[in-house]
PDB file as gemmi writes it, atoms N, CA and C in Angstrom:
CRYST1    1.000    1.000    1.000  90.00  90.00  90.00 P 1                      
ATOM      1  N   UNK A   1      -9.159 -15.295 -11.737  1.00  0.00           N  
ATOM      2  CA  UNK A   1      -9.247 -14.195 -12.666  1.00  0.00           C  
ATOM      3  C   UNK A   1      -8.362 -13.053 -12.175  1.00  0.00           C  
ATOM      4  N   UNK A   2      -7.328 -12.559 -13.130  1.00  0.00           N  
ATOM      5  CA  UNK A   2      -6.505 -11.851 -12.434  1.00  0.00           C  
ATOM      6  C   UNK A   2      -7.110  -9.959 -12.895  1.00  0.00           C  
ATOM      7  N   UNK A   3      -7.529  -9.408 -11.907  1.00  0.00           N  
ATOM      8  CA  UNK A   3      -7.958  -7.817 -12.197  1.00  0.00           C  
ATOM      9  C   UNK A   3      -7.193  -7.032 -12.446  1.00  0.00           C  
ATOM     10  N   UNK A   4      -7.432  -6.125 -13.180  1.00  0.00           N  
ATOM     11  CA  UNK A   4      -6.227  -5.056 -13.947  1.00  0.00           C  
ATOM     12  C   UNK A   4      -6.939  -3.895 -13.021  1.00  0.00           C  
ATOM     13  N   UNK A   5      -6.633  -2.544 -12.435  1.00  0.00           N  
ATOM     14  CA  UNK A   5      -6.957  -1.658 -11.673  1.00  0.00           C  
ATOM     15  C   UNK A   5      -6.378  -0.816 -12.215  1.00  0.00           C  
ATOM     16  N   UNK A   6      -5.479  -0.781 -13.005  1.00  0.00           N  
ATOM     17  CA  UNK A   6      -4.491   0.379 -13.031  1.00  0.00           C  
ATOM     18  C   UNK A   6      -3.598   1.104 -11.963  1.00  0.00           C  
ATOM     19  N   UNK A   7      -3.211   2.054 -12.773  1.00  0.00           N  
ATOM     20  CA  UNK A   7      -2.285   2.750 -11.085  1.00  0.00           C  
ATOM     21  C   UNK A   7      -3.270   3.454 -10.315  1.00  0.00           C  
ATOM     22  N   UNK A   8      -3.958   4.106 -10.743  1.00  0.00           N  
ATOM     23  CA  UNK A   8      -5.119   4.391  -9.830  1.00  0.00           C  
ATOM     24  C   UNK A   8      -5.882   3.665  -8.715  1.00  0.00           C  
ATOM     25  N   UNK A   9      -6.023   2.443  -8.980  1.00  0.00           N  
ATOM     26  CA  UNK A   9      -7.165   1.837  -8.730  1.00  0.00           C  
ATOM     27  C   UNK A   9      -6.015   0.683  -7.859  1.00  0.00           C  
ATOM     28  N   UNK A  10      -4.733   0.660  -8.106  1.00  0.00           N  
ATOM     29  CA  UNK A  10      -3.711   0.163  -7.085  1.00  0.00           C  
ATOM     30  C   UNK A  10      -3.546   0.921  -6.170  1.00  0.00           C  
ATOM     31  N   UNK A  11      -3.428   2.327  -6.341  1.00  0.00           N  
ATOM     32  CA  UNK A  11      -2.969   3.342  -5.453  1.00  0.00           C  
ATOM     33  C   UNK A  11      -3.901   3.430  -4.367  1.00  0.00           C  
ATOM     34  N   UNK A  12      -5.371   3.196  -4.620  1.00  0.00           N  
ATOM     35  CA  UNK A  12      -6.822   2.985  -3.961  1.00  0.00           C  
ATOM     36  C   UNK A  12      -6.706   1.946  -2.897  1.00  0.00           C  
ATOM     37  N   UNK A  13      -6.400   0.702  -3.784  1.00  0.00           N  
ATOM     38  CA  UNK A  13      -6.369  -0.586  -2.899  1.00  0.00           C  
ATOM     39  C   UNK A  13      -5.464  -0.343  -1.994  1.00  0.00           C  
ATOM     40  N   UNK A  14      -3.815   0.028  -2.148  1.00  0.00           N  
ATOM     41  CA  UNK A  14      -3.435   0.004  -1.173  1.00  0.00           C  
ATOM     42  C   UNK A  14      -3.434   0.683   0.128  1.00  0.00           C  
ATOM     43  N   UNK A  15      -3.901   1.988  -0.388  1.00  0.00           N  
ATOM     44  CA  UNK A  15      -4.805   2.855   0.755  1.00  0.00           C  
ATOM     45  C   UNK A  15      -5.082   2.271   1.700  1.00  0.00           C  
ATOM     46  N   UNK A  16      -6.339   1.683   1.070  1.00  0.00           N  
ATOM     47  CA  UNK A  16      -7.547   0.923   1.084  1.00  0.00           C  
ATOM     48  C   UNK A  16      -6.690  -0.273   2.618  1.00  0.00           C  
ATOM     49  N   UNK A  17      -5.817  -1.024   2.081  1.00  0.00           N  
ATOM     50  CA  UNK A  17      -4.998  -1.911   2.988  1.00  0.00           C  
ATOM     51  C   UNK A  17      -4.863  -1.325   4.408  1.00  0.00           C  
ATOM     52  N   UNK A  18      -3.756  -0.542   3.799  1.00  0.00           N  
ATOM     53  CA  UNK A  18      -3.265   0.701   4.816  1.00  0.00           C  
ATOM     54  C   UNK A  18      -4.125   1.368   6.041  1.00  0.00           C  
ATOM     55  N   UNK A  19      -5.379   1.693   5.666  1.00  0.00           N  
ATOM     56  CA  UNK A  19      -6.629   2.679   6.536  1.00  0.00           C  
ATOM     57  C   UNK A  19      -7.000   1.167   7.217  1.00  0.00           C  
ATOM     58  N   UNK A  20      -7.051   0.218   6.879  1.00  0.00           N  
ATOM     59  CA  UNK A  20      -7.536  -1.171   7.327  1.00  0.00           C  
ATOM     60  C   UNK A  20      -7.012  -1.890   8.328  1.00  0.00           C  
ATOM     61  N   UNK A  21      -5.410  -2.230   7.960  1.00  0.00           N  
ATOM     62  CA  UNK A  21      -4.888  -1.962   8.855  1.00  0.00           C  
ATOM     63  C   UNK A  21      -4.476  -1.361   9.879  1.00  0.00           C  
ATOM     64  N   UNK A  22      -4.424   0.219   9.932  1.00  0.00           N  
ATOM     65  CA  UNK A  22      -4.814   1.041  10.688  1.00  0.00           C  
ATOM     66  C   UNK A  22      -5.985   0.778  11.727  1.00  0.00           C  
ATOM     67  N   UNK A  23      -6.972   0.584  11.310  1.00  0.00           N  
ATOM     68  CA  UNK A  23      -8.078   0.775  11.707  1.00  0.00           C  
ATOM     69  C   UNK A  23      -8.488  -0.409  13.128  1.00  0.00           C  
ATOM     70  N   UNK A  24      -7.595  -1.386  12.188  1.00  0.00           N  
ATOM     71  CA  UNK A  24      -7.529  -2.902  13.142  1.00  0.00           C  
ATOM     72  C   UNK A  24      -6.716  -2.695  14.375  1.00  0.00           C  
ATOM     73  N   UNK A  25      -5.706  -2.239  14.300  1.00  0.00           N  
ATOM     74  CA  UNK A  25      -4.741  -1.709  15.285  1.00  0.00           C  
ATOM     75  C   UNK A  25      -5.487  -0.702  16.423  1.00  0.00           C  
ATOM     76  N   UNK A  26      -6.540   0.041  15.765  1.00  0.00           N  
ATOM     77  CA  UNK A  26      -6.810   1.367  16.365  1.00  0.00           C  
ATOM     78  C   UNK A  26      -7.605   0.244  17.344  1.00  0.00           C  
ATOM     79  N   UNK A  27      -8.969  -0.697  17.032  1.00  0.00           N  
ATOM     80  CA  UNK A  27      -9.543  -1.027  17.158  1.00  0.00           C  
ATOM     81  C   UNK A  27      -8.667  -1.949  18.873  1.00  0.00           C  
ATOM     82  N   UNK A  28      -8.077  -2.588  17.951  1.00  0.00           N  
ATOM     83  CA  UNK A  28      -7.378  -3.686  19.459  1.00  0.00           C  
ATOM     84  C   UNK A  28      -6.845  -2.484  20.790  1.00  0.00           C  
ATOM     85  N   UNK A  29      -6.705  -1.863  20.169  1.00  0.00           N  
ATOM     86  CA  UNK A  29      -5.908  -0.962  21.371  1.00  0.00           C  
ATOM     87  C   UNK A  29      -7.158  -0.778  22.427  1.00  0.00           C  
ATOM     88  N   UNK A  30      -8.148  -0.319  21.853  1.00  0.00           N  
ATOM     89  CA  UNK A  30      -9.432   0.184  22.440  1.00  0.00           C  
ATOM     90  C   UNK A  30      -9.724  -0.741  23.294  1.00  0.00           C  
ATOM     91  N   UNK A  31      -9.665  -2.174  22.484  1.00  0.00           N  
ATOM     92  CA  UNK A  31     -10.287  -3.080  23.051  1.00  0.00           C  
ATOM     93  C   UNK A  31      -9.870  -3.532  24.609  1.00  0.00           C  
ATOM     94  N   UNK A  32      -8.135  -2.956  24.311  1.00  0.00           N  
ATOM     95  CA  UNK A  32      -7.726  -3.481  25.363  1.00  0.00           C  
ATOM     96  C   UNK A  32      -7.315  -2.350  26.637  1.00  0.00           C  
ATOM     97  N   UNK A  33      -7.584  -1.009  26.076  1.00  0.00           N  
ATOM     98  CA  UNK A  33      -7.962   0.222  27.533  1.00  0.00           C  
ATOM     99  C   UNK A  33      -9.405  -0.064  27.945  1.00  0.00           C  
ATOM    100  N   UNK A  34     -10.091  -0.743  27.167  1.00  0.00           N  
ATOM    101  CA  UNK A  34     -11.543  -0.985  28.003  1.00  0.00           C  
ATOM    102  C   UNK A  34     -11.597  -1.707  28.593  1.00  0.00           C  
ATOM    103  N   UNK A  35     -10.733  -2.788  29.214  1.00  0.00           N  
ATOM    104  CA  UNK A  35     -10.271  -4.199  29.220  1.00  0.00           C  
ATOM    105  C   UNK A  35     -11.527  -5.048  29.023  1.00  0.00           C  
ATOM    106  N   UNK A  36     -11.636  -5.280  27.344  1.00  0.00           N  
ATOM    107  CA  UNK A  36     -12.895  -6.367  27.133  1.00  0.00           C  
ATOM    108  C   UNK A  36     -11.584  -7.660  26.578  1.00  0.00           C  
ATOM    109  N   UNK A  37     -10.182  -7.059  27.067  1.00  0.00           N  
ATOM    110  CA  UNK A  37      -9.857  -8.566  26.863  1.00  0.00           C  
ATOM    111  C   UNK A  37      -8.915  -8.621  25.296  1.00  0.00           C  
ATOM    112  N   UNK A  38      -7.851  -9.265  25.113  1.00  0.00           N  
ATOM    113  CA  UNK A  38      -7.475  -9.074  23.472  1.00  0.00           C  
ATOM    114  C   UNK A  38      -7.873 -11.130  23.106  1.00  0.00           C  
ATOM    115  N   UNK A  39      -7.980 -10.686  21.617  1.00  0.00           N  
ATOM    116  CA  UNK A  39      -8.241 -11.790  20.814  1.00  0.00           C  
ATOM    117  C   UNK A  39      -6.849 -12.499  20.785  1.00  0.00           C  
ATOM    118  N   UNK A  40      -7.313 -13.660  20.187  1.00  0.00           N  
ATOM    119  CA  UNK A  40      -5.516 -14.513  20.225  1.00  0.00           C  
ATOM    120  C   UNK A  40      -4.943 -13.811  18.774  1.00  0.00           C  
ATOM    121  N   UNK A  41      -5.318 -12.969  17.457  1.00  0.00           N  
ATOM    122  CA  UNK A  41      -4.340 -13.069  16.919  1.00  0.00           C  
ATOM    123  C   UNK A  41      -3.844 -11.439  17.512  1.00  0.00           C  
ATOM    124  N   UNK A  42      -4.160 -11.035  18.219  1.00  0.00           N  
ATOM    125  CA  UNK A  42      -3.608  -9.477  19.013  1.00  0.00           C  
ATOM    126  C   UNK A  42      -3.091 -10.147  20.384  1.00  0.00           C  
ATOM    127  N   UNK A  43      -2.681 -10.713  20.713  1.00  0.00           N  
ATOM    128  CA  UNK A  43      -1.727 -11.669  21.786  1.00  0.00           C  
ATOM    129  C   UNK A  43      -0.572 -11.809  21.983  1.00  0.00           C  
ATOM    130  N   UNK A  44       0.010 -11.427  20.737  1.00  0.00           N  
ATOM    131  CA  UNK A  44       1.112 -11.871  20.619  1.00  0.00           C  
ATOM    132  C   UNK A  44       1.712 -10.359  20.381  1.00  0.00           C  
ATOM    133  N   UNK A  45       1.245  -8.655  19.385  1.00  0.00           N  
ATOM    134  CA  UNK A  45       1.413  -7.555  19.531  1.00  0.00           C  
ATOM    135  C   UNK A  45       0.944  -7.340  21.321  1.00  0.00           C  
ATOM    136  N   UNK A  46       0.396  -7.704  22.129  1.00  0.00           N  
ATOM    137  CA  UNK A  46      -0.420  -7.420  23.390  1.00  0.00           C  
ATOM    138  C   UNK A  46       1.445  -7.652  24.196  1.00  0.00           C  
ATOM    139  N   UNK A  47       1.797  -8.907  23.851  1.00  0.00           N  
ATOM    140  CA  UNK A  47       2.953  -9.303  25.150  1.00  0.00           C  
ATOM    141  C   UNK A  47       3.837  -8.155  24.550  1.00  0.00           C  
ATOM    142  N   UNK A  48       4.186  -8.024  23.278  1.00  0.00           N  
ATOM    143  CA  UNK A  48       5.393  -7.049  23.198  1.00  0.00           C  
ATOM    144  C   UNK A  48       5.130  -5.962  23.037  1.00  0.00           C  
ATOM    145  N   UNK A  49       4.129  -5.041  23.037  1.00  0.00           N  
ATOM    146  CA  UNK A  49       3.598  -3.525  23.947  1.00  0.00           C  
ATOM    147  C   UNK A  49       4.396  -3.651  25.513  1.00  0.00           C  
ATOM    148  N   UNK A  50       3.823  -4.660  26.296  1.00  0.00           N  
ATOM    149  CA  UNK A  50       4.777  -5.002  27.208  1.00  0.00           C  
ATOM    150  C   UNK A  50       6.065  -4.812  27.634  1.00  0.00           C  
ATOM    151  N   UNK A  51       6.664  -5.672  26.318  1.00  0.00           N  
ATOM    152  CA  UNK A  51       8.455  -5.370  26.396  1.00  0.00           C  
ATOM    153  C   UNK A  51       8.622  -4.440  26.142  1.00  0.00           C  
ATOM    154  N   UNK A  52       8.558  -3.995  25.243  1.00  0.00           N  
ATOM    155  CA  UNK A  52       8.918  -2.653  24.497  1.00  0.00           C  
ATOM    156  C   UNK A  52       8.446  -1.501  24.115  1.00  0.00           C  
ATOM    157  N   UNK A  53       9.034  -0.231  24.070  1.00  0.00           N  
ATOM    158  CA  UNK A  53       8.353   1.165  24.074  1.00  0.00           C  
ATOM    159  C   UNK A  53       7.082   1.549  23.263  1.00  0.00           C  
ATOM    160  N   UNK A  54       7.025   0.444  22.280  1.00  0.00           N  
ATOM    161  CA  UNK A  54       6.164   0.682  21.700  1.00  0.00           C  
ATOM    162  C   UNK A  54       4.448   0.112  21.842  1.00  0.00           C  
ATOM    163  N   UNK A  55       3.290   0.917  21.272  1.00  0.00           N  
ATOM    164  CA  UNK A  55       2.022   0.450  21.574  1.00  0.00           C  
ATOM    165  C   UNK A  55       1.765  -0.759  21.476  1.00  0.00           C  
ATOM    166  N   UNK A  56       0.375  -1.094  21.796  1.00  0.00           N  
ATOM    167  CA  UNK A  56      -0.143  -2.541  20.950  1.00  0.00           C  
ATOM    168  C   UNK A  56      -0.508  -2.296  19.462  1.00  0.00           C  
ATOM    169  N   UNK A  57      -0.878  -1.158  18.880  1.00  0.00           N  
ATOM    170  CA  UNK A  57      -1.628  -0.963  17.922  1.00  0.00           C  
ATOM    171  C   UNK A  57      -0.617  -0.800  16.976  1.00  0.00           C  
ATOM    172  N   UNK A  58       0.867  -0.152  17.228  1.00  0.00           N  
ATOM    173  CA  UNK A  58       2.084  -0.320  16.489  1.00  0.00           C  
ATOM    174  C   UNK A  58       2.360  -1.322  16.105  1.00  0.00           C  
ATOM    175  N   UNK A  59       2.329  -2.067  17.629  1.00  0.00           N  
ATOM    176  CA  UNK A  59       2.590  -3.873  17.205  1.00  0.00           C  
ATOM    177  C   UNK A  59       1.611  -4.223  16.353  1.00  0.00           C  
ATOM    178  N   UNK A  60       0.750  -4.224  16.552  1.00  0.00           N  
ATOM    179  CA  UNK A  60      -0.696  -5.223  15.348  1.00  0.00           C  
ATOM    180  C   UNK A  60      -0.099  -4.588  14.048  1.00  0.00           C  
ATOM    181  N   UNK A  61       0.378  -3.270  13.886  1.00  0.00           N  
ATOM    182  CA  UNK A  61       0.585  -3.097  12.408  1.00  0.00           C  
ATOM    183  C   UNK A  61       1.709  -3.668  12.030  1.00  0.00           C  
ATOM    184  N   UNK A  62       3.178  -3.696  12.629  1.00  0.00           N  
ATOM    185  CA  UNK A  62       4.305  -4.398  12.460  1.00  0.00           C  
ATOM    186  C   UNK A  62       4.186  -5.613  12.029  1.00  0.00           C  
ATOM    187  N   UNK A  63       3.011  -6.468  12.692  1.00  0.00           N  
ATOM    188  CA  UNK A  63       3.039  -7.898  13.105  1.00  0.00           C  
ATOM    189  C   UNK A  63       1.867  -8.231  11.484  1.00  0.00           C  
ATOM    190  N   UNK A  64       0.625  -7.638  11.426  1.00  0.00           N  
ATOM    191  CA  UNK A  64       0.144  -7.739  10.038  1.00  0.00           C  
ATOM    192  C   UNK A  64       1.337  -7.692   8.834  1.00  0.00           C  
ATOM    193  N   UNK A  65       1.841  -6.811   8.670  1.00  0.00           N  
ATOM    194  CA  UNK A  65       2.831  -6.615   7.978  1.00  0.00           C  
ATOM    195  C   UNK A  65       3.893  -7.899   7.755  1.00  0.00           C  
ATOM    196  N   UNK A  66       3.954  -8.487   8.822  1.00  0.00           N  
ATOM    197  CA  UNK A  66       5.001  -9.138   8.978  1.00  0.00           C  
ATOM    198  C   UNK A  66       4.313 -10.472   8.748  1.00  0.00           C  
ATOM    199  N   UNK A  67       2.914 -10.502   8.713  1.00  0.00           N  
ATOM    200  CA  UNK A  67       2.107 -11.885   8.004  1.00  0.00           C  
ATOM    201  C   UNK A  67       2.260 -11.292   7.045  1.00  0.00           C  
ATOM    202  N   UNK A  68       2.061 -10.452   6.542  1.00  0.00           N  
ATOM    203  CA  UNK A  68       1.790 -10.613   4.517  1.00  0.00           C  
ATOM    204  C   UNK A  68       3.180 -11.259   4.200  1.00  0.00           C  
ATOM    205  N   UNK A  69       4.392 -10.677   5.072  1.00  0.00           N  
ATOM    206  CA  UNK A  69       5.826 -10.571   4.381  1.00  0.00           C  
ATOM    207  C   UNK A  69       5.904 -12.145   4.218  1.00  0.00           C  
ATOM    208  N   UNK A  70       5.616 -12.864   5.186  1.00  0.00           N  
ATOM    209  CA  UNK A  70       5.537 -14.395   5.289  1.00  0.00           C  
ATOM    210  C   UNK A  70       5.165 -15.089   4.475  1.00  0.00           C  
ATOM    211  N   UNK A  71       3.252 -14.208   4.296  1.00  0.00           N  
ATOM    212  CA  UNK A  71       2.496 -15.205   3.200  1.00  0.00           C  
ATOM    213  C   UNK A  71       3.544 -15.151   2.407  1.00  0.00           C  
ATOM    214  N   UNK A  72       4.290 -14.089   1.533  1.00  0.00           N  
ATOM    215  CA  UNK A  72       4.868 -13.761   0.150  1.00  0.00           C  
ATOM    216  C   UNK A  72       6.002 -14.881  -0.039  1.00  0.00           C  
ATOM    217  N   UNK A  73       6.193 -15.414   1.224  1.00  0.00           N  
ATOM    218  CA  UNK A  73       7.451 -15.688   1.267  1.00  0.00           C  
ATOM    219  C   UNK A  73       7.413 -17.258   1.096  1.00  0.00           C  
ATOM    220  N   UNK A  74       5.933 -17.751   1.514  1.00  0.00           N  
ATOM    221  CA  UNK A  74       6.267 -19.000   1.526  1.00  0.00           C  
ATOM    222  C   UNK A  74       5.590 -19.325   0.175  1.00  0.00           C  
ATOM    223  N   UNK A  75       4.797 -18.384  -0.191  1.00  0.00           N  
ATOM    224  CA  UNK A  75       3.993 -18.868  -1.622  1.00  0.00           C  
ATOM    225  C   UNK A  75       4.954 -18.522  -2.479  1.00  0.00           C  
ATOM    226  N   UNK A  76       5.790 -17.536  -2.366  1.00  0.00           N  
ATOM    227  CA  UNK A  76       6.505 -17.252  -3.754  1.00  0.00           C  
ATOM    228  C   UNK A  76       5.409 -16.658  -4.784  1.00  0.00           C  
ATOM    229  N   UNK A  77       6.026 -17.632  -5.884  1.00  0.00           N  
ATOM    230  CA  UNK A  77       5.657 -17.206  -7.681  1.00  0.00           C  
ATOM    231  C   UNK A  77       3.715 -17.365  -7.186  1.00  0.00           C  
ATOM    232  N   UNK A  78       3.312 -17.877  -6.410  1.00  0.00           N  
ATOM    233  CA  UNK A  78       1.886 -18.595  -6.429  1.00  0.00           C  
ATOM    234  C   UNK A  78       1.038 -17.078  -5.729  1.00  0.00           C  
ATOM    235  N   UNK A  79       2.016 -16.204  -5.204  1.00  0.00           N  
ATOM    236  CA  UNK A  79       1.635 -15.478  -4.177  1.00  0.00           C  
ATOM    237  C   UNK A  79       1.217 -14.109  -5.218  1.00  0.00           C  
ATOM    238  N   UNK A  80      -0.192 -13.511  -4.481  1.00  0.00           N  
ATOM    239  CA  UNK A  80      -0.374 -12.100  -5.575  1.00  0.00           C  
ATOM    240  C   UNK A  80      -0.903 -11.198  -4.714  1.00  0.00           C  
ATOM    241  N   UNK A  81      -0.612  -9.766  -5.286  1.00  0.00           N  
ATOM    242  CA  UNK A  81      -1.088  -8.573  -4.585  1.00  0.00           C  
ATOM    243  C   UNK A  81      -2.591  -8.215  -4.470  1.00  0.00           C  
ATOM    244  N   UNK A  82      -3.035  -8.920  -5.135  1.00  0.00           N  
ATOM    245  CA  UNK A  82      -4.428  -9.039  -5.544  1.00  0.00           C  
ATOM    246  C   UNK A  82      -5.128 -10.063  -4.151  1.00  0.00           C  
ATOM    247  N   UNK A  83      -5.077 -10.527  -3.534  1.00  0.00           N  
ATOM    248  CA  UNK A  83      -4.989 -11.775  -2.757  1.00  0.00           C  
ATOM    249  C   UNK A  83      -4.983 -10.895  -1.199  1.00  0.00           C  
ATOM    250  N   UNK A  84      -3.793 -10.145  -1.257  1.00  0.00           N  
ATOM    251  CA  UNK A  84      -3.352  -9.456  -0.229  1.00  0.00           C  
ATOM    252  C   UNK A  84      -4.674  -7.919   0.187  1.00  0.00           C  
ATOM    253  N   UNK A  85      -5.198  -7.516  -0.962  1.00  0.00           N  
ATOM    254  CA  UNK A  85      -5.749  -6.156  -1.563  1.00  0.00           C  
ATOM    255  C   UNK A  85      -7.563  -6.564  -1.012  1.00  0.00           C  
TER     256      UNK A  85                                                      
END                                                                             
């Protein structure tokens, strides 16, 4: 069933994404100045905090980002914002 939201109610969701993502990032970082340890899909933002100037929590958002860009990519026409939201 495909939902109509309007621009409003898009503008919400993607917020909505956005603060979420955020939030996940904020979350791993914590996890890992407390050292309780990172999960395997923060493992892979964890090694390149490492390399490079940037945080882990930068990385988790880069790297989310960079799964949706994927999902989109391999589903194509099959792929929806709605799905992502």
């Amino acid at each position: 069933m495909i939902k109509t939201w309007g621009v409003i109610g898009t503008i919400r969701h993607f917020t909505c994404l956005l603060f979420g993502i955020a939030l996940m990032a904020a979350s791993v970082a914590l996890a890992k100045i407390a050292l309780l340890g990172t999960s395997p899909i923060s493992s892979i933002p964890n090694v390149l905090s490492e390399l490079t100037p940037l945080t882990i929590g930068e990385w988790t958002m880069v790297y989310m980002f960079l799964l949706i860009f994927l999902e989109w990519l391999v589903l194509r026409h099959y792929f929806s914002w709605g799905n992502v939201i």
